[in-house]
C-alpha positions as CSV (number, residue, x, y, z in Angstrom):
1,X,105.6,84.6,94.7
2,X,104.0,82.3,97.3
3,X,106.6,79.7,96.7
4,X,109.2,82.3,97.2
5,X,108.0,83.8,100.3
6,X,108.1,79.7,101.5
7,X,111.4,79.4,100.4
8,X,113.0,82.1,102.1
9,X,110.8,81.6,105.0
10,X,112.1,77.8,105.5
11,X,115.0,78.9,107.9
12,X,113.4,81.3,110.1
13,X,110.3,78.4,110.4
14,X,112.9,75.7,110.9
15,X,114.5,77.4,113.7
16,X,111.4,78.8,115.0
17,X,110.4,74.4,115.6
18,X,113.8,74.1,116.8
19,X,113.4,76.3,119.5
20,X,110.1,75.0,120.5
21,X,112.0,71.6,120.9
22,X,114.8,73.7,123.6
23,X,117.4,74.5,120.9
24,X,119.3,77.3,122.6
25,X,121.7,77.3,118.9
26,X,118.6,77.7,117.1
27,X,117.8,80.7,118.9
28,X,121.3,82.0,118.7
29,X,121.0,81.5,115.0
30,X,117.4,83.4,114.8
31,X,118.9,85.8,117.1
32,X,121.9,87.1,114.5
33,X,119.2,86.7,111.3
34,X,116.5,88.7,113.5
35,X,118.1,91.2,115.7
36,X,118.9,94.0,113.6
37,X,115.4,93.7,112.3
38,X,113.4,93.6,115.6
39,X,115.9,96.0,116.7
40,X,114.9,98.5,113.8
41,X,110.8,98.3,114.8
42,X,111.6,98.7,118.9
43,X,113.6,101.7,118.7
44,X,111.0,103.2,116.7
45,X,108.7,103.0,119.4
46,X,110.6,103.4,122.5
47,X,112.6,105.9,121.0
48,X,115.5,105.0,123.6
49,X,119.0,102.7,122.6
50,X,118.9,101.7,125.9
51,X,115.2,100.6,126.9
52,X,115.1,99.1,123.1
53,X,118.0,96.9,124.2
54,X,116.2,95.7,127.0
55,X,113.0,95.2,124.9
56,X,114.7,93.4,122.5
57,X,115.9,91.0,125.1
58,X,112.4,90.7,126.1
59,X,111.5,89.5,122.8
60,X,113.9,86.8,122.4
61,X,112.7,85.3,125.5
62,X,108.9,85.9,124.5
63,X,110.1,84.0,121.6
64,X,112.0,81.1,123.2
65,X,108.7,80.8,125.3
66,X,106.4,80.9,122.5
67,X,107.8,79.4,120.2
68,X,105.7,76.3,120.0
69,X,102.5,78.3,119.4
70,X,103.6,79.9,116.2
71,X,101.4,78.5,113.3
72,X,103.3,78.8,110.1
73,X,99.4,78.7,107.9
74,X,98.7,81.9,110.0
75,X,101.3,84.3,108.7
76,X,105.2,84.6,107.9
77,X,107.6,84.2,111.3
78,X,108.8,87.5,110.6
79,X,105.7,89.0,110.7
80,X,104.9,86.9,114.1
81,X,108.3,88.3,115.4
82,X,107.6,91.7,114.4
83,X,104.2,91.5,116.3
84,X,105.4,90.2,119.3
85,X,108.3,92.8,119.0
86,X,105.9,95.6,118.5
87,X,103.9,94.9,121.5
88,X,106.8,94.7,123.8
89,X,107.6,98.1,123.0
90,X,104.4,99.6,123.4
91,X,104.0,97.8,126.4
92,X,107.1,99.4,127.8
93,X,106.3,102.7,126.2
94,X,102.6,102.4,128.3
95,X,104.5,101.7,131.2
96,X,106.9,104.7,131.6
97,X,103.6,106.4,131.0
98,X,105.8,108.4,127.8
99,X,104.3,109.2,124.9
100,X,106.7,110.4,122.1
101,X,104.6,113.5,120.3
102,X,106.9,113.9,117.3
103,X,104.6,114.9,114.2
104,X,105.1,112.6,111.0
105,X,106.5,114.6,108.5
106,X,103.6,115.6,106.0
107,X,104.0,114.4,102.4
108,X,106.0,111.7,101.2
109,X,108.1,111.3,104.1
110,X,105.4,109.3,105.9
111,X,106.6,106.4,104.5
112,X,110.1,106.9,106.6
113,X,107.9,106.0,109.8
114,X,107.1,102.9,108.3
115,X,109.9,100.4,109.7
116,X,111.1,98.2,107.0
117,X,111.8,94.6,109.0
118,X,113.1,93.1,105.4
119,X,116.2,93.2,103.5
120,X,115.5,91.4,100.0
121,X,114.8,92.5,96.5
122,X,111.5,91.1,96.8
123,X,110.8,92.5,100.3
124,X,111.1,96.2,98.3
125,X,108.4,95.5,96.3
126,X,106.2,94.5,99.6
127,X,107.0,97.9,101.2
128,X,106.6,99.4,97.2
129,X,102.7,97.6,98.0
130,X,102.9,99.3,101.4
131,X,103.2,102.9,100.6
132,X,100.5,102.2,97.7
133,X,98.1,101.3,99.8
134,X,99.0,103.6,102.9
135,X,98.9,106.2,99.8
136,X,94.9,105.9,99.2
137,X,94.6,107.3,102.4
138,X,94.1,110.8,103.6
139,X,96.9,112.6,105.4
140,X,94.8,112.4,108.8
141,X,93.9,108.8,108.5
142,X,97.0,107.7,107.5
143,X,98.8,109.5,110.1
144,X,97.0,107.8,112.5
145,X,97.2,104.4,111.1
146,X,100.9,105.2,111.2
147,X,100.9,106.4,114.5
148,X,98.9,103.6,116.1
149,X,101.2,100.9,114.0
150,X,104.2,102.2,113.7
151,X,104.6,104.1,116.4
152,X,102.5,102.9,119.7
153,X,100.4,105.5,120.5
154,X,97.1,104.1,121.7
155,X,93.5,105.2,120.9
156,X,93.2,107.5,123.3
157,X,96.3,109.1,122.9
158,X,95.5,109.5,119.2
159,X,92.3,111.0,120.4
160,X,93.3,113.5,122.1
161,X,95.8,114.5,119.6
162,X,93.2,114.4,116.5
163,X,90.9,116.4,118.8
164,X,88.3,113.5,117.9
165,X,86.3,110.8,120.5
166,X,88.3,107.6,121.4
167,X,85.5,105.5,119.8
168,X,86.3,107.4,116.5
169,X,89.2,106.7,116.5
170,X,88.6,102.9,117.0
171,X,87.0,103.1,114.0
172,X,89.3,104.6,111.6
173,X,91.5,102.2,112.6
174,X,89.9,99.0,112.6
175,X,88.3,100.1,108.8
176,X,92.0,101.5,108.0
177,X,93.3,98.0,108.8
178,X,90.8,96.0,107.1
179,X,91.1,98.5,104.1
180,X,94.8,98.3,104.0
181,X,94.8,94.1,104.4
182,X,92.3,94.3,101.3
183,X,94.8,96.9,99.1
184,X,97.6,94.4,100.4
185,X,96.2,91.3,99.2
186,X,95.2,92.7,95.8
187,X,98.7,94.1,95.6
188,X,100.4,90.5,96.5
């Protein structure tokens, strides 16, 4: 599986170097394998076509900047891209001082909230590991794991939704996290 996740991670890595040496067609090239995919996790959190345009642009160039400090032992470069994606959004979300209030839909349906940044046969069997793990969880924990993640609310925005103090909060979801990265890695 390891070998695998290398394989199919060579081009994303290569162009990632590329671009750290000023290769506008490598980011072009990251840009039409990426997009739809960083796309996919902004609009979830800015809930806006528009302002996850402008995001998205945001991202490429956080990536053309950054580049160089991606560290391929640390993690995948989709996973980097996602992160740096994410935290755009919620950055712009914070900004316009917005918070979307949609409920999760109880259930199964939680996993819908979940963006899926891959494509591959494989990749369904990561997201199968996923909803597993996010599974062990309560509803309200996992809501709010989901909600922090997924959808950029922060912990005091979560606490005053859950009716519970900010510092709880912090720590359902810094246990939540190290729970799920432990569920993850036994599911690899």
């Amino acid at each position: 599986m390891a070998d695998d996740l290398l394989t199919r991670d060579a081009p994303l890595r290569a162009h990632l170097a590329a671009i750290a040496a000023g290769d506008q067609a490598a980011l072009k090239s990251l840009y039409d394998e990426t997009g739809a995919k960083l796309f996919g996790v902004v609009l979830r959190i800015v809930r806006n076509r528009e302002a996850a345009e402008d995001v998205l642009q945001d991202v490429y160039l956080r990536i053309w900047q950054n580049a160089g400090a991606y560290v391929p032992t640390a993690g995948r470069p989709i996973t980097w891209m996602c992160a740096i994606a994410r935290n755009r959004a919620i950055d712009m979300v914070r900004a316009r001082k917005e918070t979307p209030l949609t409920d999760l839909v109880d259930g199964e349906d939680w996993m819908n909230q979940v963006p899926d940044p891959y494509d591959g046969e494989s990749d369904i069997l990561d997201r199968g590991a996923l909803a597993l793990c996010l599974g062990r969880f309560d509803d309200l924990h996992r809501q709010c794991l989901v909600m922090a993640y997924c959808e950029g609310f922060s912990r005091e925005e979560l606490a005053a939704r859950f009716g519970r103090p900010v510092n709880t909060i912090k720590t359902w979801l810094h246990r939540g996290l190290a729970s799920l990265r432990s569920c993850l890695e036994a599911n690899a």
